[in-house]
N, C-alpha and C positions, 0 to 999 in steps of 0.2 A: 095331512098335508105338511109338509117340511120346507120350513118358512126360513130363510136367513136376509136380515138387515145390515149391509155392510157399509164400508168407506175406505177411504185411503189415506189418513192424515200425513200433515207435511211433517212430523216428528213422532218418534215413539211418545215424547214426554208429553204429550196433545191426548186429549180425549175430545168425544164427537159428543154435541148434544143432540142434532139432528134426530142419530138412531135412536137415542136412548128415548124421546118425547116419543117417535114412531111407535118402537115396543111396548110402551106404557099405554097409550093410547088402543093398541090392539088385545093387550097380555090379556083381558077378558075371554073372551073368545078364541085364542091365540094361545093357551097358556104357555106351551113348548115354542115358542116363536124363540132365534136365538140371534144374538148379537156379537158380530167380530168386526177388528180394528184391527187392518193394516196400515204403512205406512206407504209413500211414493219411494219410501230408498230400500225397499225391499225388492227380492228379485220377484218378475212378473208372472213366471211361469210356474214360480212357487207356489204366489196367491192361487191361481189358477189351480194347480191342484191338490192346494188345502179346501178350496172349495167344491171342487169336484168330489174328494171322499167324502164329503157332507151326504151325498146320496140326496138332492133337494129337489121337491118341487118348484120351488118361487128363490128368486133370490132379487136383493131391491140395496142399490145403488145408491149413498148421496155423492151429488155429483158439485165439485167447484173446479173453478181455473186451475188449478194446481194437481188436480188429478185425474180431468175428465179424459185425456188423451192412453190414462192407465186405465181408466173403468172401461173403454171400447176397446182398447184393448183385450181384457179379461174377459169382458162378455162376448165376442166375437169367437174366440178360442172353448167356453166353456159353449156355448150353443153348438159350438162344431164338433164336441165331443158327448152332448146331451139336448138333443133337438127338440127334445118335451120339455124342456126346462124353460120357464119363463121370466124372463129379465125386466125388471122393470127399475125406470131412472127417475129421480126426482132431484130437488135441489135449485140453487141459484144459476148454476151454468146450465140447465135444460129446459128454466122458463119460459124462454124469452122464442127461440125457435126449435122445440122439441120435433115439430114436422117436420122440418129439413133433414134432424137428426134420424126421425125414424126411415126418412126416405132413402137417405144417403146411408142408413146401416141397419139392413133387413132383420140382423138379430134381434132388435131391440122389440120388444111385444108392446111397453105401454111408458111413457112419460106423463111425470104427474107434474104440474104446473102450477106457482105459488103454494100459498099454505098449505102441508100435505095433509094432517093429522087424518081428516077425516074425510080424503079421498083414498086413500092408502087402505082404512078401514072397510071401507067399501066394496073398493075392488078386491081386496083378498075374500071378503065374504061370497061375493061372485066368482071367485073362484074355487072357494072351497065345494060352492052349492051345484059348482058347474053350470053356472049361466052364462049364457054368452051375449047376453043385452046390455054390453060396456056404455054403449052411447046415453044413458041414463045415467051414469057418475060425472057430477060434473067436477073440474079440474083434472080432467084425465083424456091425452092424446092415445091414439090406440091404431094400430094398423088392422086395416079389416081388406083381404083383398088386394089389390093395387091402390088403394086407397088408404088416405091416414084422417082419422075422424078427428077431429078437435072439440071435446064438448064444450057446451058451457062452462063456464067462469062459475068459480064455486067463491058465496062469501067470507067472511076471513071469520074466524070466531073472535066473537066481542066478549064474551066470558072463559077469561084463559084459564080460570080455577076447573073449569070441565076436563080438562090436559092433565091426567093425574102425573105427579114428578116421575121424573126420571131418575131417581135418586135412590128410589128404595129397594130393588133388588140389586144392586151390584156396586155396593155402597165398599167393598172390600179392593174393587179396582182401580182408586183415585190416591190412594197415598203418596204422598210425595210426588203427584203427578199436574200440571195444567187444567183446571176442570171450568169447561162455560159454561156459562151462569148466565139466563135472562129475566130481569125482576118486569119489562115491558117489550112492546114488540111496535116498530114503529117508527118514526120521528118526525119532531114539529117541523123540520126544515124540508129544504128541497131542494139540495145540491143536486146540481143537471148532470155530476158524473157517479153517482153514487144510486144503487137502485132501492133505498130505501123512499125514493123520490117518487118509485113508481107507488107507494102504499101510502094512503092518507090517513090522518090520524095516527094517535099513541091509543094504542091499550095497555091494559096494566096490569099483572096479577095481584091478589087480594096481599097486604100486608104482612097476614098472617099465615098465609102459604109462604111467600118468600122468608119468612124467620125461622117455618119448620125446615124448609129444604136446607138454608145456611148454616142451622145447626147441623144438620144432618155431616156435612161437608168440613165442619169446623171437627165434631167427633172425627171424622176420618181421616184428617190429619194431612190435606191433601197441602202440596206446597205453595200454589195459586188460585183464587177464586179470579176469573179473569170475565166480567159482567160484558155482555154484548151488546146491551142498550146502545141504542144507534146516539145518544143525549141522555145518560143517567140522570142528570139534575134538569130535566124536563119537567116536572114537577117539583118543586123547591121541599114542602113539605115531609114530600114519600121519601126524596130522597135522602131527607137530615136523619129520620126515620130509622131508614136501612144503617146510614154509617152510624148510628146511636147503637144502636142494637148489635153490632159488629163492635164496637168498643165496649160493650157491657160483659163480653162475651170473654173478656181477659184474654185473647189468643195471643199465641205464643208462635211465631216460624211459621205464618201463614200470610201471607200479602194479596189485597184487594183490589183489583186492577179495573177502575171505571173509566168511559171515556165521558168527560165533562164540554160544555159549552163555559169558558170561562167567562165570558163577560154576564152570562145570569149569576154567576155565583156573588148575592149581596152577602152585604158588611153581617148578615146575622151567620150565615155560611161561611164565612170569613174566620168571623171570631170562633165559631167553633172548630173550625180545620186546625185553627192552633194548638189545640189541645190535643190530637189526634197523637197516640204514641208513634215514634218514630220508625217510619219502614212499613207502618200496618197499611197504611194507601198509594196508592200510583196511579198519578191522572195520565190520560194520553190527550192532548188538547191538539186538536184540529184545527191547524190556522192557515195552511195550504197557501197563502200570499197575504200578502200588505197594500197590495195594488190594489186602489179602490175601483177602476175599470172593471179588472180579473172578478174582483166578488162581488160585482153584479154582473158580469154576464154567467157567471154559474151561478145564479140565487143563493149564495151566501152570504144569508145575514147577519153580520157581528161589527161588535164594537172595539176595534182593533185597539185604539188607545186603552179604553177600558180592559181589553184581555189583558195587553201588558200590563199594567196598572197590577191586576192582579195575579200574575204569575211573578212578578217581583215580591208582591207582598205572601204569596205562600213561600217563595223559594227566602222567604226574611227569615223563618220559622224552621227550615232545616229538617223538616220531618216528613216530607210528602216527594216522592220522585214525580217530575215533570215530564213526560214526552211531549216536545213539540211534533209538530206536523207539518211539512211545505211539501209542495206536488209542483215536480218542475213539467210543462207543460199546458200550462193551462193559457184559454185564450187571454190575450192581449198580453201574457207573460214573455216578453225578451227578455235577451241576459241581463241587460243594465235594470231592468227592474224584476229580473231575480236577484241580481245582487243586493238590490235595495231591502227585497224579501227576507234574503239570506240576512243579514246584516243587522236587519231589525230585531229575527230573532235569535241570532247568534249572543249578542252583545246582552240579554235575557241568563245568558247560561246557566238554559234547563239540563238536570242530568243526561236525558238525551235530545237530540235535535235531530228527526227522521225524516231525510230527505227521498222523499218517493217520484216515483215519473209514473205520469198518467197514464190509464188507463184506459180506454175505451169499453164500458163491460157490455154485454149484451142486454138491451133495453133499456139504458142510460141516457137521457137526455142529449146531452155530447156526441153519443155515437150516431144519435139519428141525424147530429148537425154535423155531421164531420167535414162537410164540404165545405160549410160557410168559414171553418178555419183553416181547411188546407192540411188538415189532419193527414199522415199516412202512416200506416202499420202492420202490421200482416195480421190478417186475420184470423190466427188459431191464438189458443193460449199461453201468455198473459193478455193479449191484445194491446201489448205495450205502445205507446207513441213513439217513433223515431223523430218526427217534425212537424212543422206545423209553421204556416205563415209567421210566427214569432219567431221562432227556433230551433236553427237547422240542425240536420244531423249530426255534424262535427261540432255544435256547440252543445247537443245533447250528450256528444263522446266523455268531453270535457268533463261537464255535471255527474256522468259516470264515475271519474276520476277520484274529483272531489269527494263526492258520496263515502266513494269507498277510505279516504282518507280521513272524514268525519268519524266516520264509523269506528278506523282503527288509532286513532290519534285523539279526538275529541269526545266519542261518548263514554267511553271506558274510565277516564280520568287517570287513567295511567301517568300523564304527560301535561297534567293541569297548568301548574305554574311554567314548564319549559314552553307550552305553547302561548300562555298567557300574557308572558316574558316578552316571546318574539312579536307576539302583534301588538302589543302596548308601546314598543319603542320603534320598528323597524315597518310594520305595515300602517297604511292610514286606515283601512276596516281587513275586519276578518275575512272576508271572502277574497282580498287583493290578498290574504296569505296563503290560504289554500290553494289560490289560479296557480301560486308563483310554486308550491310545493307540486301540483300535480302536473306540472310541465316540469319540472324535475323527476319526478318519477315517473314520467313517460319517457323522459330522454333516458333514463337510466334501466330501462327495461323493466320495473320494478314491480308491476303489474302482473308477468308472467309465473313469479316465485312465490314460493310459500315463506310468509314469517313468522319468526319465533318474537316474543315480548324484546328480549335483549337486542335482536334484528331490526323493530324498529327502533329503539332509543338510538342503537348504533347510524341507521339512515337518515335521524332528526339532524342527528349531530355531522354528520357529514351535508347535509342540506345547509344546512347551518354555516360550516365553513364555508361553504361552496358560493351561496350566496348573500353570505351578511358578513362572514368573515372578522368580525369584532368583538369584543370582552371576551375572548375565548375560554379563558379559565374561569369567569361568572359564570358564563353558560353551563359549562361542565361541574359546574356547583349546584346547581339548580336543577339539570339533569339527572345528577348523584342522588339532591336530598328527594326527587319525585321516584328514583327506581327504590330507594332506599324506605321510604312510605311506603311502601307498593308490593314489598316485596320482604318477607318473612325471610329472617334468617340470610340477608342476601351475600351473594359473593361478588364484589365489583369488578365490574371487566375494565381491562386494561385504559382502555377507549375513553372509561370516564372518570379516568383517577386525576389527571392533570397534576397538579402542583400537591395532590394531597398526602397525606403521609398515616399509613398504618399504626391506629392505636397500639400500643404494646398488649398482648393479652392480659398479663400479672395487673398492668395498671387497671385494665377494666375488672378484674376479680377485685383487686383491694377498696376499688366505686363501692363495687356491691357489696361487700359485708361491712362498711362503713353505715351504723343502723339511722344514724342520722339521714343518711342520702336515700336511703328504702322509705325512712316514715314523711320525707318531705315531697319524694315523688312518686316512690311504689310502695303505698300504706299494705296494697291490696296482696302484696309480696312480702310480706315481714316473716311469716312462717316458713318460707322457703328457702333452701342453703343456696349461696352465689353461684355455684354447680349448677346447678339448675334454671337458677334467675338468668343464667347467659343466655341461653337456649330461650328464652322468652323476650330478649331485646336485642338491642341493636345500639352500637356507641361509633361515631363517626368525627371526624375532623374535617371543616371545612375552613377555606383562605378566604372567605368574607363571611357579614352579620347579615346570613343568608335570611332569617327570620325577621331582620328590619326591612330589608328589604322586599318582603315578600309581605310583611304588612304596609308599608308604602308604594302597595301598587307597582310594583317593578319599576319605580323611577332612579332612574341614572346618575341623576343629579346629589342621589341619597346615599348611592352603596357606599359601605363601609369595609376597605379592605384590614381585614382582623381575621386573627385565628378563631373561631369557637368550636365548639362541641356542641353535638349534639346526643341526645339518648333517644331512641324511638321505642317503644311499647309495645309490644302486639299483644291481640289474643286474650286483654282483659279488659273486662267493662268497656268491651269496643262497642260501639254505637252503629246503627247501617250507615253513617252519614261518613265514621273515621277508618280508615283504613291503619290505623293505629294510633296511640298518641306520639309526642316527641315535648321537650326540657330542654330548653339550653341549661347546661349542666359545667359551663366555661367554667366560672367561680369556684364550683367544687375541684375541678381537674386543676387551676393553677396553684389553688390552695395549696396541694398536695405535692404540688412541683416543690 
């Protein structure tokens, strides 16, 4: 029997754990059982008949929001061209109403329901042995007839060490690629839009399986270990445990991506986070609102002063990327206290700030109450929220806007100090800059076109005049030194030169073989001839003491209108935190004058 486990991830650079636990769990019995990974931005008809030369008996689906409208696809088409061929669905998007699904799409043979491992097992042994007594597997929906059976509810397994890894045969296809990772399966909370709400209890695999499979994954060299634990530090101890063992391991160009509850993280988890080499972790912290209403009508429980509390104190430390989390739509969430949401955790400035809109998923708490908030959405995939008795459609447009202005303005840091600039002097909170920046780039069509880095700095700066219109040439100094950090080797466009005046080349040669000016700021450059050192920096003039300035807070009242230089650094002993160094180097250059 010619068995294939597929899916459809949202990127090539994504690997599936799903299939990989599936085949592991079967490969006994199964040993020829085979595994493929397509993406959703592939063409349809291709999958389609790369699986069709497969020549397969069985072929078995994971299914989520993002693909399940391609996998009925594919399996409607492949059934029409192989009617022996049996389809079967599992996954989080066919839980919840896999009977509808089988009734509404004749192809489909059998939907597995919650935890698959060892329904999956099951049913293929029944069909290898040709039995046709399905209704005995439980977690398995099945069409029999004009009828669709729903078995029994199958228990969850409490011993995940039984799960042999998914790791060990194809341990050759993760290099440099996304790889998930689950050390538990579960969580303590009970967000009413998240269907981890529907599973009670945390289990845990044993300590000493999750070190062999990390090593496994660390040998392999992959670029991301990205943990799915719905609350990695759900257990305090397991989890200091795991990040020990991850820094014991000396890795090198490998980053570990857990989603944390920060308000359990105590002061012993604290102090050791600071130790963590830099760039080796990336928390993603779910805070979804500030509104104390909002989180308790979704059963989220946290200690919001306390989070912040300690997302200032990792973000002290310089070494750990932050994703924040807000979810515009939720009840009792209107704009004025999304703003307030926004604001809270803007003014935090975690490396990113991921502004999401709700969800309705199928079997979510939320979704069964949609009525009581006035929820409306269309019901296929994402099952995104347009509005809801807090906030209408046209203020959801809006949050749109923004999002996507976040996105390309604030999480990148391309544009740190120039944004930090305009809302420190010119707006009273951060959310009143981005309103006034996306009703600008709405009025300016701005939405519609694609932009390149230098396209936005160029539309900051036109925003800028347009509506602030003041210290023009400051701004354009502060615009300059963020493209000029930013940006290796750069060539300044016209737009942001203002009052500045092109170093002479010969003067920036005669900098660099001057050995005093190497060992006082590029020790790590003294072997190198100024030929070459050019090619590794960057020497700039700017019409104010842009660097006091940007150490006092962008205040007004401070700048100093003065010539200096600067030298910027690339490309040695950079840090994940620097996107280059920089030297005011004025002293030297008038020296020399």
């Amino acid at each position: 029997m010619k068995i294939l486990i597929t899916t459809l991830n949202s990127k090539f650079i994504h690997t599936s754990l799903s299939i990989r636990y599936l085949k592991s769990f079967v490969k006994d019995d199964f040993p020829d059982i085979e595994i493929e990974e397509y993406t959703i931005n592939q063409n349809m008809d291709y999958i389609v008949g790369n699986i069709f030369k497969k020549r397969l008996d069985v072929v078995a689906f994971s299914c989520y929001i993002w693909n399940i409208e391609s996998v009925l696809y594919i399996s409607k088409a492949l059934k029409l061209v192989n009617p022996n061929l049996k389809i079967i669905l599992g996954g989080p998007e066919v839980s919840f109403d896999g009977d509808e699904l089988i009734k509404n799409n004749p192809f489909i043979d059998f939907v597995i329901y919650g935890e698959g491992e060892e329904t999956f097992k099951e049913l293929l042994l029944k069909l290898k042995n040709q039995e046709n007594s399905f209704n005995t597997v439980k977690g398995l929906m099945f069409k029999y007839g004009d009828e669709v059976h729903i078995n029994e509810s199958r228990l969850l397994i409490q011993n995940l060490d039984i799960i042999p890894s998914p790791f060990d045969d194809v341990i050759n296809d993760f290099k440099d690629k996304i790889v998930y990772f689950e050390s538990s399966r579960g969580c303590p909370f009970n967000c009413r839009f998240c269907l981890s709400s529907t599973i009670k209890g945390v289990r845990f695999f044993s300590i000493e399986r999750v070190k062999r499979d990390l090593k496994k994954l660390i040998d392999a060299k992959v670029r991301q270990v990205k943990f799915v634990d719905r609350t990695f530090n759900a257990k305090k101890e397991y989890a200091l445990e795991i990040m020990k063992f991850i820094m014991a391991q000396n890795v090198k160009n490998i980053n570990f991506h857990f989603e944390v509850t920060a308000h359990l993280l105590d002061d012993d988890v604290l102090n050791f986070l600071e130790h963590v080499p830099e760039g080796l972790f990336q928390f993603e912290i779910g805070v979804q609102s500030t509104n104390p209403e909002t989180l308790k009508a979704i059963d989220r429980i946290t200690n919001t002063e306390k989070l912040m509390d300690v997302v200032k104190r990792i973000k002290s430390h310089n070494n750990i990327h932050q994703h924040l989390d807000l979810i515009a739509g939720l009840p009792y969430e209107d704009i004025n206290s999304f703003k307030n949401s926004f604001n809270d955790i803007y003014s935090l400035r975690p490396e990113k700030l991921q502004l999401g809109f709700l969800k309705l998923l199928k079997g979510s708490e939320l979704r069964n109450k949609k009525e009581l908030y006035g929820y409306k959405f269309i019901d296929r995939p994402p099952y995104e929220v347009l509005e809801n008795s807090y906030v209408s459609y046209e203020e959801m447009i809006k949050l749109k806007t923004i999002e996507d202005l976040v996105e390309k303005y604030a999480n990148e840091l391309y544009f740190e100090n120039s944004i930090n600039y305009i809302i420190r002097n010119f707006f009273h909170k951060p959310f009143d800059f981005f309103e006034s920046f996306a009703e600008y780039w709405e009025k300016k069509g701005l939405a519609s076109i694609s932009h390149s880095r230098v396209g936005l700095y160029k539309t900051l700066l036109e925003f800028y005049n347009s509506n602030i219109n003041n210290h023009i040439e400051l701004f354009k100094d502060i615009l300059r030194f963020d493209f000029i950090y930013n940006t290796k080797s750069p060539t300044i466009p016209d737009f942001m030169k203002g009052l500045s005046e092109d170093i002479p080349k010969a003067k920036k040669h005669d900098f660099l073989k001057n050995q005093a000016n190497l060992v006082k700021y590029l020790p790590e450059l003294l072997d190198m001839p100024a030929k070459k050192i050019i090619n590794e920096v960057y020497m700039e003039k700017f019409n104010y003491d842009i660097l006091e300035f940007i150490e006092k807070n962008y205040n007004l009242d401070s700048v100093t209108i003065m010539d200096i230089y600067i030298l910027f650094a690339y490309d040695y002993d950079r840090k994940v935190f620097e996107r280059c160094k920089y030297f005011n180097i004025t002293e030297e250059f008038l020296q020399e004058e």
